[in-house]
C-alpha positions as CSV (number, residue, x, y, z in Angstrom):
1,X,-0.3,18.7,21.0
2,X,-1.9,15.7,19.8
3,X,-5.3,14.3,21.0
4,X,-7.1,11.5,20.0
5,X,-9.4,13.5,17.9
6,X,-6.3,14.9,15.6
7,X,-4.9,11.1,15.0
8,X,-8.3,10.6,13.5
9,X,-8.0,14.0,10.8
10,X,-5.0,12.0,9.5
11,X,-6.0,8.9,9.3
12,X,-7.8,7.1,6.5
13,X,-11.4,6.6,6.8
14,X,-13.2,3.8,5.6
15,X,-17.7,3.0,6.7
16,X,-17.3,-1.2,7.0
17,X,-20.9,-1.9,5.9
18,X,-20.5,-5.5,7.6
19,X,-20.1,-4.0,11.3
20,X,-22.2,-0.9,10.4
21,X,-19.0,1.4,12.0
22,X,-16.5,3.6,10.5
23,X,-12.9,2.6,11.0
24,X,-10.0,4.6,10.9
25,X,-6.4,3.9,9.9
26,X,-4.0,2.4,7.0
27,X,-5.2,-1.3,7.3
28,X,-8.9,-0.3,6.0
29,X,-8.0,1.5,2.9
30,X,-9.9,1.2,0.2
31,X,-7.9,-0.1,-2.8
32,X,-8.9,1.8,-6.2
33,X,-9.9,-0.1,-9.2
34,X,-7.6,-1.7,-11.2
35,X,-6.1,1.0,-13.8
36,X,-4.4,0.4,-17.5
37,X,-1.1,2.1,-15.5
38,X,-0.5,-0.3,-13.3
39,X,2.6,-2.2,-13.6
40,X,2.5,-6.1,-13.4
41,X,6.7,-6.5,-11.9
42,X,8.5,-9.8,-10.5
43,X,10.4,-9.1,-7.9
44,X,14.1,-9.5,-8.4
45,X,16.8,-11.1,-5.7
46,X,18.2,-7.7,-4.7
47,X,14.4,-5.9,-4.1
48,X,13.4,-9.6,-2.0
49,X,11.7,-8.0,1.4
50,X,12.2,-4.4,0.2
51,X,9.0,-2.6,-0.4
52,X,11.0,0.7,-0.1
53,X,13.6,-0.4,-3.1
54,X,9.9,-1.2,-5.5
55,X,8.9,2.2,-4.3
56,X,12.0,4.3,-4.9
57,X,12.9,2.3,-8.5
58,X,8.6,3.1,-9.7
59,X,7.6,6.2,-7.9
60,X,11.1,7.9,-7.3
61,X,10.8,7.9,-3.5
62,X,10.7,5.2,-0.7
63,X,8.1,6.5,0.9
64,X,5.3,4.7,-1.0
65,X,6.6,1.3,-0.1
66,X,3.4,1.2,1.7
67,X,1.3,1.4,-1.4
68,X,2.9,-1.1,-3.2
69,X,1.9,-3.6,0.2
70,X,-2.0,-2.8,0.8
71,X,-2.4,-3.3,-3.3
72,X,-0.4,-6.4,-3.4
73,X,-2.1,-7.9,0.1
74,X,0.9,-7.8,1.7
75,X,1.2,-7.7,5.7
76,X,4.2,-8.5,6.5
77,X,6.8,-8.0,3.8
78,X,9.7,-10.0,5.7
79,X,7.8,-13.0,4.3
80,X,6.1,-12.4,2.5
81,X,7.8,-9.7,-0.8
82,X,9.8,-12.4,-1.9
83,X,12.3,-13.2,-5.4
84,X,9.9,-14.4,-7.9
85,X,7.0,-13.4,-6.5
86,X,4.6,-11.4,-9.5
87,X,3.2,-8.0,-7.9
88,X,1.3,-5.1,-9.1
89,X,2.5,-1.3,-8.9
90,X,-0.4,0.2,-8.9
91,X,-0.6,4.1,-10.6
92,X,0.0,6.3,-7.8
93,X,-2.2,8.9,-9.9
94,X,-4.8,6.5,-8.5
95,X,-3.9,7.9,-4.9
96,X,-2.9,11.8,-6.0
């Protein structure tokens, strides 16, 4: 069964010293330092609005698609991942 308290074990964690509170979930994840691995990438016609594509073509699955999105700012992908647009892939070591 799942409880209110179990969401929370699963979730990220992130103390916002601004608001003195801890905050739970994907939108407050705390993006790593900048690493030698990451991969500066345009993004190409056929990848435009697909996060998943960038994640299956760099990290072999298109699960990460979500990675590629908090690192590069991006909320809403449908407008905003578009051809031409410079991106980093960040080393999913980073995150491992």
């Amino acid at each position: 069964m799942i409880t209110k308290e179990s969401i929370y074990n699963f979730s990220n964690k992130f103390y916002d010293e601004k608001e003195k509170k801890t905050k739970y979930g994907i939108a407050f994840y705390k993006i790593p330092e900048e690493s030698f691995d990451d991969v500066f990438y345009v993004i190409q016609k056929e990848e435009e609005f697909r996060p998943d594509l960038l994640s299956e073509k760099f990290y072999g699955s298109p699960f990460y698609d979500w990675l590629i999105c908090i690192n590069n700012g991006i909320k809403d992908p449908l407008k905003e991942l578009t051809k031409g647009k410079r991106i980093v892939i960040p080393d999913i070591n980073n995150y491992l």
